[in-house]
C-alpha positions as CSV (number, residue, x, y, z in Angstrom):
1,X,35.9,17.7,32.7
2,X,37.9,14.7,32.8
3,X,36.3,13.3,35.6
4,X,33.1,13.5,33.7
5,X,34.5,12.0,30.6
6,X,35.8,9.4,32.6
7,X,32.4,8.6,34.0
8,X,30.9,8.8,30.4
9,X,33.7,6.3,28.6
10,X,32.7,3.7,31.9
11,X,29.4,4.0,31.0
12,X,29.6,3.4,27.2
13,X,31.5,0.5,28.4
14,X,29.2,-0.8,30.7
15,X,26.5,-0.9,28.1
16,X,28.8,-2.2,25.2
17,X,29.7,-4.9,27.8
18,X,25.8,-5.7,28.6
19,X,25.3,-5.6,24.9
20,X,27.6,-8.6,24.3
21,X,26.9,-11.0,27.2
22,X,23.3,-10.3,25.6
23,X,24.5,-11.2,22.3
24,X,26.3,-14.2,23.9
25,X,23.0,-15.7,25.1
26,X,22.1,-16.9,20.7
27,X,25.3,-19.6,21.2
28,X,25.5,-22.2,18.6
29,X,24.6,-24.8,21.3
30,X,21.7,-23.3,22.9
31,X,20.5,-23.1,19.2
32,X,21.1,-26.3,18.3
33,X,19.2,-27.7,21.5
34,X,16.1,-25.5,20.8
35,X,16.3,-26.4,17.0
36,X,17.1,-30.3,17.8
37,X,14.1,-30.6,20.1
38,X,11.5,-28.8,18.0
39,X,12.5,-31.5,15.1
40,X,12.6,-34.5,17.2
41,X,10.9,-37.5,16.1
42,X,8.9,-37.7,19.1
43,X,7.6,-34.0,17.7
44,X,5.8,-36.5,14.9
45,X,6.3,-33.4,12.2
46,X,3.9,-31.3,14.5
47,X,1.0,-31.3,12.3
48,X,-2.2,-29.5,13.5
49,X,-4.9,-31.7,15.6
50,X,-2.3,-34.4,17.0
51,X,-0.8,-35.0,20.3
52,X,3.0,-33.9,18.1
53,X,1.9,-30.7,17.8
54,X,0.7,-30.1,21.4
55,X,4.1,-31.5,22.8
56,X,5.7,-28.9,20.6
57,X,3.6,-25.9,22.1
58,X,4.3,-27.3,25.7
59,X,8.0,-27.3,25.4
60,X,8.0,-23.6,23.6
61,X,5.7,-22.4,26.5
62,X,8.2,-24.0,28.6
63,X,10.9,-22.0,26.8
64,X,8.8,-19.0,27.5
65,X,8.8,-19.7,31.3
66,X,12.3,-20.1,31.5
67,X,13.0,-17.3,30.0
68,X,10.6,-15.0,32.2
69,X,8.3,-14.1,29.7
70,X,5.2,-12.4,30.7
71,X,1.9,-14.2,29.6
72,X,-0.4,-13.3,26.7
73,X,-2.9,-11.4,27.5
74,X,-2.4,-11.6,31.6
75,X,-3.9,-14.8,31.6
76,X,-2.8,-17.7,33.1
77,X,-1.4,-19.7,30.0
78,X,1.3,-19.2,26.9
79,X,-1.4,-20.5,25.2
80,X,-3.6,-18.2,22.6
81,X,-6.3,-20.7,22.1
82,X,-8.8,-20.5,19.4
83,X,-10.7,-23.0,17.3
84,X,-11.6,-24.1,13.7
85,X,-14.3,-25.2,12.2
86,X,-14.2,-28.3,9.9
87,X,-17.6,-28.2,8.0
88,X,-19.0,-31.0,5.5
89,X,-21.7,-29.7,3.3
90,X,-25.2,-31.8,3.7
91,X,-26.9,-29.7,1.3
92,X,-26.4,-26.4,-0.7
93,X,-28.7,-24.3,-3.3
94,X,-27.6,-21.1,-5.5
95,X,-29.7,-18.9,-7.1
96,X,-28.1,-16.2,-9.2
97,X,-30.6,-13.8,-11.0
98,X,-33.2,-17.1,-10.5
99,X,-31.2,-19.7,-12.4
100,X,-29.5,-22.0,-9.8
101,X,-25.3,-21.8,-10.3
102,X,-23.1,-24.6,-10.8
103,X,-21.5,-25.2,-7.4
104,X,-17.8,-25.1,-8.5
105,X,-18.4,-21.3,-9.3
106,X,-19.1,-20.7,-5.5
107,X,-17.3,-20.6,-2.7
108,X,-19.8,-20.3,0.7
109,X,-18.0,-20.1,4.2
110,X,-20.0,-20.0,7.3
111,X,-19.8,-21.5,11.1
112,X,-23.7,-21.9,10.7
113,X,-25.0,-25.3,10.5
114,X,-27.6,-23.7,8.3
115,X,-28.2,-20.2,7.2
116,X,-30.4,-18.6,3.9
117,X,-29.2,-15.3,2.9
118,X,-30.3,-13.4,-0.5
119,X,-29.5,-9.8,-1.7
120,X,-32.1,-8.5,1.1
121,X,-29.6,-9.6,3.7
122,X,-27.6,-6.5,4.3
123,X,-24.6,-8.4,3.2
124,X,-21.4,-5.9,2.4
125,X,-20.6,-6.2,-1.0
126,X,-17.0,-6.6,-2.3
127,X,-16.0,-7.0,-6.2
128,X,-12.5,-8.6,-7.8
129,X,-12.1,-7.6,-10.5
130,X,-9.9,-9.2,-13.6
131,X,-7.1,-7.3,-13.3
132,X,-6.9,-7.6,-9.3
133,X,-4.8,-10.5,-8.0
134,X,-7.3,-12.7,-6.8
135,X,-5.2,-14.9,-4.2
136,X,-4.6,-11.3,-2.3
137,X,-8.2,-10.3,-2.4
138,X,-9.8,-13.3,-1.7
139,X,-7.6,-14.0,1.2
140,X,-8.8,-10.4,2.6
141,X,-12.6,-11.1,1.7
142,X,-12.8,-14.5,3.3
143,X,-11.0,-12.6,6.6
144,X,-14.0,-10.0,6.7
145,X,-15.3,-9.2,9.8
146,X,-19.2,-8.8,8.3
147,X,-21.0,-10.9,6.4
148,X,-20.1,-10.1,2.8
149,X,-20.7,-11.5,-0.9
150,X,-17.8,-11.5,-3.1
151,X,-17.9,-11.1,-6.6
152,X,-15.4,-12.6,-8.8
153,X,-14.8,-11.8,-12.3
154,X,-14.5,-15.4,-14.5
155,X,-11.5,-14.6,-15.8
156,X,-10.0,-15.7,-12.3
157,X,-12.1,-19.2,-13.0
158,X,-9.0,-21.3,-12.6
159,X,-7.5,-19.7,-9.6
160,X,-11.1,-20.5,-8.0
161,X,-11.4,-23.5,-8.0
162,X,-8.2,-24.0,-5.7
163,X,-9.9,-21.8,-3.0
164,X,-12.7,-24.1,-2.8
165,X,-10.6,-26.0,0.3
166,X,-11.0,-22.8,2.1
167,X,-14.5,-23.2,2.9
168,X,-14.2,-26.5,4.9
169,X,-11.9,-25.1,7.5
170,X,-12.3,-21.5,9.2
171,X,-12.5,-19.8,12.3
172,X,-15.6,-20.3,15.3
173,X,-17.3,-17.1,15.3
174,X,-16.7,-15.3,12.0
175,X,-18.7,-13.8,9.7
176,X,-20.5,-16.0,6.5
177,X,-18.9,-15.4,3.2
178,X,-20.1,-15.9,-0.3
179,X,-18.3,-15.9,-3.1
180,X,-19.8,-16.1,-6.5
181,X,-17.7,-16.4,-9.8
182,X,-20.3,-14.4,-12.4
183,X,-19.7,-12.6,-15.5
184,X,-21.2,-9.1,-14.2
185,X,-23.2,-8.1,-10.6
186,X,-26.2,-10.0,-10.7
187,X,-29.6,-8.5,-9.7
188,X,-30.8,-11.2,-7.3
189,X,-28.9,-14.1,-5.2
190,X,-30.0,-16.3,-2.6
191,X,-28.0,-19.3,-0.9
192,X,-29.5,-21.6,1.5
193,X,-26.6,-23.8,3.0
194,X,-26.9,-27.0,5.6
195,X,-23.5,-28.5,7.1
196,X,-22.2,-30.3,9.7
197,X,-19.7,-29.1,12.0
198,X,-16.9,-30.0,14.4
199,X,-15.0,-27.7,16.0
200,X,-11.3,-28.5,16.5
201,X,-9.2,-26.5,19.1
202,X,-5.7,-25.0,18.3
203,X,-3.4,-23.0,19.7
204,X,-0.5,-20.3,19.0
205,X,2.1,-19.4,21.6
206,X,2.9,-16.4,22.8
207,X,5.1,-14.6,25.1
208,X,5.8,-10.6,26.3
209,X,8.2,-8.4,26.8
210,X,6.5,-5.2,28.2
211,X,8.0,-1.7,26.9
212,X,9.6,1.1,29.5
213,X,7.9,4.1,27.8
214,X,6.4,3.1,24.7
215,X,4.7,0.0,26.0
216,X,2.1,0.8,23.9
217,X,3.9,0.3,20.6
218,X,4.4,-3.3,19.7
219,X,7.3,-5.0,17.8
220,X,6.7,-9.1,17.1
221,X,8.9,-11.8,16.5
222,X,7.6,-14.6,14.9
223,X,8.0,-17.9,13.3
224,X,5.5,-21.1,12.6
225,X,5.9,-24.2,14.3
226,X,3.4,-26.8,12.8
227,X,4.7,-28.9,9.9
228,X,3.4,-31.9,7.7
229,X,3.3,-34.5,10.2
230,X,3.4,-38.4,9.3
231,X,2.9,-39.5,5.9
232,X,3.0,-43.5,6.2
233,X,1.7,-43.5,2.3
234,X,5.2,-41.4,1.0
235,X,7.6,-43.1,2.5
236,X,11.3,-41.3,1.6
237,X,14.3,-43.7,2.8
238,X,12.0,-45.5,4.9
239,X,11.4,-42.5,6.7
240,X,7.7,-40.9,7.0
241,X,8.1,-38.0,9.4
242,X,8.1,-35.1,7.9
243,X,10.3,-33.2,10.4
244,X,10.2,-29.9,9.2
245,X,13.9,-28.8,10.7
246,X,13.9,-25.7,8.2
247,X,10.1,-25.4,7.7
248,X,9.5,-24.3,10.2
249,X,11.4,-25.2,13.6
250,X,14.2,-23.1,12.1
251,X,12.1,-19.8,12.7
252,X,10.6,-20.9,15.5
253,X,13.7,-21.6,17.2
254,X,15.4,-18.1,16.4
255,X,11.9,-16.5,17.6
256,X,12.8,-18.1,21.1
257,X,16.3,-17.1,21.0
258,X,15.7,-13.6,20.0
259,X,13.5,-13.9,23.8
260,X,16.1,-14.9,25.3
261,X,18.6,-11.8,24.0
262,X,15.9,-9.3,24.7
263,X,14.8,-10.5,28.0
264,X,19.0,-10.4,28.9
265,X,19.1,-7.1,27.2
266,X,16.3,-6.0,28.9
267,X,16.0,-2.4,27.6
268,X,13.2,-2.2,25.0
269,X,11.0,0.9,24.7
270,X,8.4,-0.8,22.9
271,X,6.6,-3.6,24.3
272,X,8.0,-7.1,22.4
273,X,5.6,-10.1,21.4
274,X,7.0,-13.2,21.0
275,X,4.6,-15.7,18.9
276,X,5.0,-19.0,17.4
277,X,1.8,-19.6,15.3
278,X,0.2,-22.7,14.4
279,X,-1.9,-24.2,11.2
280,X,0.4,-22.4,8.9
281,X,0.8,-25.0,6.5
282,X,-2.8,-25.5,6.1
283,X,-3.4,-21.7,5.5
284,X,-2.3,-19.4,7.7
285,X,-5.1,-19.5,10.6
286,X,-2.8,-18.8,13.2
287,X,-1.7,-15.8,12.3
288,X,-4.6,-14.6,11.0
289,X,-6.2,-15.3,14.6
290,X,-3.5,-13.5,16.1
291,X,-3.6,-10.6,13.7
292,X,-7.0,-9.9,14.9
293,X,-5.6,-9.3,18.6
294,X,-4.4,-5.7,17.5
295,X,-4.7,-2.7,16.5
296,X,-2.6,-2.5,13.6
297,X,-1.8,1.0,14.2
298,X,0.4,0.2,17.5
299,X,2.5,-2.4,15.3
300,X,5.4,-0.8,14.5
301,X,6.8,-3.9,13.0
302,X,6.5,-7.5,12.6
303,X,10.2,-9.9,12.2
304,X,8.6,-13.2,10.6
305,X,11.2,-15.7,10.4
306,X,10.8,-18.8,7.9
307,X,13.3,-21.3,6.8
308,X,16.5,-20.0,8.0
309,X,19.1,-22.9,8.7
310,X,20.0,-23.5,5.2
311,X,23.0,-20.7,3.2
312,X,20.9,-18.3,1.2
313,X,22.2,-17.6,-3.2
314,X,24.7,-15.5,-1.7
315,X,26.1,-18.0,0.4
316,X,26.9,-17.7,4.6
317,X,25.9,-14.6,6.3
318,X,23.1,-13.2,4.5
319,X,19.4,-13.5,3.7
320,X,16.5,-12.0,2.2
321,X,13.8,-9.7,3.4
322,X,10.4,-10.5,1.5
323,X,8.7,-7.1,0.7
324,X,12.2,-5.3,0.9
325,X,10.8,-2.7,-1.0
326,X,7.5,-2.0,0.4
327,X,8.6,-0.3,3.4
328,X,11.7,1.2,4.3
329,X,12.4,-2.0,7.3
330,X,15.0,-3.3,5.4
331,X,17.0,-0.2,4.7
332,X,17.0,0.2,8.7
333,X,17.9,-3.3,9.1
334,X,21.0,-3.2,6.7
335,X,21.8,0.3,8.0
336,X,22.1,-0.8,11.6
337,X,24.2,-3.8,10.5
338,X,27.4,-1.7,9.0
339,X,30.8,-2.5,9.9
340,X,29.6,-6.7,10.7
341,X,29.8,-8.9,7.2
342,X,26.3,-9.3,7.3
343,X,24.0,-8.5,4.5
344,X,19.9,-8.6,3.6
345,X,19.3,-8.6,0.1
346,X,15.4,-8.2,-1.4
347,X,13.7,-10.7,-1.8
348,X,15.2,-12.8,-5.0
349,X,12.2,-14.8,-6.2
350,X,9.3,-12.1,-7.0
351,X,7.5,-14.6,-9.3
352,X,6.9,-16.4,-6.1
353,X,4.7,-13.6,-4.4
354,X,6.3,-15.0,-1.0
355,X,5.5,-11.3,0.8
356,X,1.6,-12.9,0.5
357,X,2.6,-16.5,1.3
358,X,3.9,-16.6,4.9
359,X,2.7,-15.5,8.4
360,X,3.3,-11.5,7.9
361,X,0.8,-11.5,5.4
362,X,-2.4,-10.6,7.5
363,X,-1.0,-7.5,9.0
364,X,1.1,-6.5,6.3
365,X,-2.6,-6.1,3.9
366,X,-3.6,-3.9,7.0
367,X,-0.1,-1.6,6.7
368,X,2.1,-2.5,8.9
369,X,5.7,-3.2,8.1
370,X,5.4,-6.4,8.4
371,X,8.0,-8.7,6.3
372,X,9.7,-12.6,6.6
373,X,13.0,-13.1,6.7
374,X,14.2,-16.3,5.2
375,X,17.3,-17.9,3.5
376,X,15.7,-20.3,1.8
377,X,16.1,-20.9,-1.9
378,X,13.2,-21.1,-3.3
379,X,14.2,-22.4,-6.6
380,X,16.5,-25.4,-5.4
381,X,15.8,-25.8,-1.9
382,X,16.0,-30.1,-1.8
383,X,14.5,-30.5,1.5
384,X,11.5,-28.9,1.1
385,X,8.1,-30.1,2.2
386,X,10.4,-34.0,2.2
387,X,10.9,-36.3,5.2
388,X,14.6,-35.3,4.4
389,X,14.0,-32.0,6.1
390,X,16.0,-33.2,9.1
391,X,18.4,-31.3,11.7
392,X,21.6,-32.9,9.6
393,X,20.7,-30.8,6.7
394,X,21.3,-27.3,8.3
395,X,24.0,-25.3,8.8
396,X,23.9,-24.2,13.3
397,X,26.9,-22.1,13.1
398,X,25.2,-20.0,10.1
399,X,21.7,-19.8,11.7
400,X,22.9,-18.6,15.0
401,X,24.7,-16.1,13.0
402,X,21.2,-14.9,11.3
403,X,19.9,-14.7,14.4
404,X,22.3,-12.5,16.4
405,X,21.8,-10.5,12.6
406,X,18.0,-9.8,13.4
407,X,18.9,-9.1,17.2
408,X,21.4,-6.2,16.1
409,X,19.6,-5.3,13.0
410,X,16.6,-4.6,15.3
411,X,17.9,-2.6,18.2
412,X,16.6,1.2,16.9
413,X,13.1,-0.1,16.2
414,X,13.1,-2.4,19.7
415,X,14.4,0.9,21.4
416,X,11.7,3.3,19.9
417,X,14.4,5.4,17.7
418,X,13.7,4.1,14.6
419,X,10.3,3.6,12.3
420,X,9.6,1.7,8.9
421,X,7.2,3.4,6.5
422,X,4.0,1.5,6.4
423,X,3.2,-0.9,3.5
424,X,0.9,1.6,0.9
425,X,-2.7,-0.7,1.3
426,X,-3.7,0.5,-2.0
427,X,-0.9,-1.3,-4.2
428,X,-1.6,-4.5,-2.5
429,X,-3.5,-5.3,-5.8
């Protein structure tokens, strides 16, 4: 018996030991490099469609291959590659119940350079109503996967007009989607739409860790690495790169780290995506894209990371979980976090509907427990969307300690042993 319990208290010790040389790999410096790099100058604020934001995928896929990531998909390249669709209306007609509608109460998407449709179309139908949140819902109708007209009760009239900037940028490929603001389901419609077109390639990045014996269950780590760019016509301090050290290299650079632990570690159940998306900032297209890659009943859960290098209300180790209460993620989280002086709170800043407003949004409207975790205060943060958001501003020692958090907070869903509840689809209202 004692030889046996000695055997057992080497092994425990083996694997404690394994666990903290693991642990060791998020170090403060190998943090700051990753983070420091990201929000280089040279990066030019990695805004979508410029050579910044290319260099900025090439050293994270670089990351990726040092770390021994497998590729997405089996294919030959880090790279998810996609593309968008910037359209510029030529001409447009809309006739609702015979009487043409003004055009700033519709919205029409489509990929088509031209396209009539009417109510004999076969076009799914989808209705939001007044007391629906309209952001929510139209963001789910315009990601349809069949053509489909959307009606939209007036009382949402000013929130409309904001989504007009929707229809000039979209995805190659997907479905045509109307969306008439009307008083009550008219009897007749027809739209006949001409645009031009030019298709604009983009990219997410994304790496795998393949699970032992659930390798069909995925867990994702993720974070957003375009920013703002160069704005020569806001100069701040003689400064017009908008850096985005928080927003988002922050995330992005604890996505990679988090690689790194896991691929040390190197004992996940469940197969682990890595992803850093791009075109957040201009409304969410890489994650959307990559949404579409799964079944979201094989994602058990999705760690979004956004803004993390700055102290959160509560000060040094803590931060916030958007959606705490919609699934039961961030009870496991916190529970797997006792006996360390880490803490994550709900999200504090409701009124800001950030669950809907960051990267975990896609999947979490299809159910999976899918939430952000960010520091950022939302009410005070200075740097925000400014030039000042610079690598100077944030706190390493803090961020790596977040990091190493969402490593340990992690380990029973990574392993397989642990489950969130899924997000309830039908409050999403």
């Amino acid at each position: 018996m004692k030889k046996i319990s000695s055997v057992f208290v080497l092994l425990l010790l083996s694997i404690v030991t394994l666990a903290q040389k693991a642990l060791n790999v998020i170090s403060i410096k190998e943090t700051e490099r990753i983070e420091r790099t990201l929000s280089a100058d040279d990066m030019q604020g990695r805004r979508t469609f410029t050579p910044g934001i290319e260099k900025a995928a090439n050293f994270i896929a670089s990351e990726f291959e040092k770390t021994g990531l497998q590729k997405w998909n089996n294919g030959n390249s880090y790279l998810q590659s996609f593309s968008m669709v910037r359209t510029k209306t030529i001409s447009q007609k809309i006739l609702v119940n015979g009487m043409e509608l003004d055009a700033k109460k519709a919205i029409v998407v489509s990929p088509s350079k031209s396209f009539v449709a009417d109510n004999n179309a076969g076009y799914d139908l989808v209705s939001i109503t007044a007391k629906m949140n309209f952001p929510t819902e139209a963001r789910k109708a315009l990601g349809a996967k069949k053509n489909t007209v959307v009606l939209v009760d007036t009382a949402h009239a000013n929130m409309f007009g904001r989504f007009a900037q929707m229809r000039s940028q979209l995805y190659s490929g997907q479905p045509n989607v109307i969306m008439l603001l009307v008083d009550k389901a008219p009897s007749s419609f027809r739209v006949e739409l001409s645009q031009e077109l030019t298709e604009m390639p983009l990219a997410n990045v994304v790496g795998i860790i393949p699970g032992k014996s659930k390798a069909n269950e995925y867990v994702i780590f993720s974070g957003h690495y375009d920013h703002l760019g160069i704005n020569s016509k806001k100069m701040e301090n003689n400064d017009s790169i908008y850096n985005g050290a928080n927003d988002d290299a922050a995330g992005t650079t604890a996505m990679i780290m988090l690689a790194k632990y896991f691929k040390k570690l190197n004992d996940n159940e469940r197969t682990l995506v890595f992803a850093a998306f791009t075109a957040e900032e201009i409304g969410g297209f890489g994650a959307t894209y990559f949404s579409k890659q799964f079944d979201p009943a094989q994602v058990m859960a999705m760690f979004n990371i956004e803004m993390i290098g700055t102290e959160s209300k509560w000060g040094k180790n803590s931060a916030y979980i958007t959606g705490f209460e919609k699934t039961s993620m961030g009870e496991i989280l916190q529970n797997n976090l006792k006996g360390t002086d880490f803490t994550f709170h709900p999200d504090p800043y409701p009124t800001q509907q950030l669950f809907y407003r960051s990267d975990n949004a896609t999947l979490a409207r299809l159910g999976v427990p899918a939430h952000t975790i960010s520091t950022s205060k939302m009410d005070s943060e200075p740097n925000y969307h400014k030039a000042s958001d610079e690598i100077g501003t944030l706190d390493m020692q803090n961020m790596a300690a977040i990091i190493r958090a969402i490593a340990l907070s992690s380990k029973g869903i990574v392993s397989g042993k642990e489950t969130p509840s899924r997000v309830d689809v039908s409050a999403l209202r």
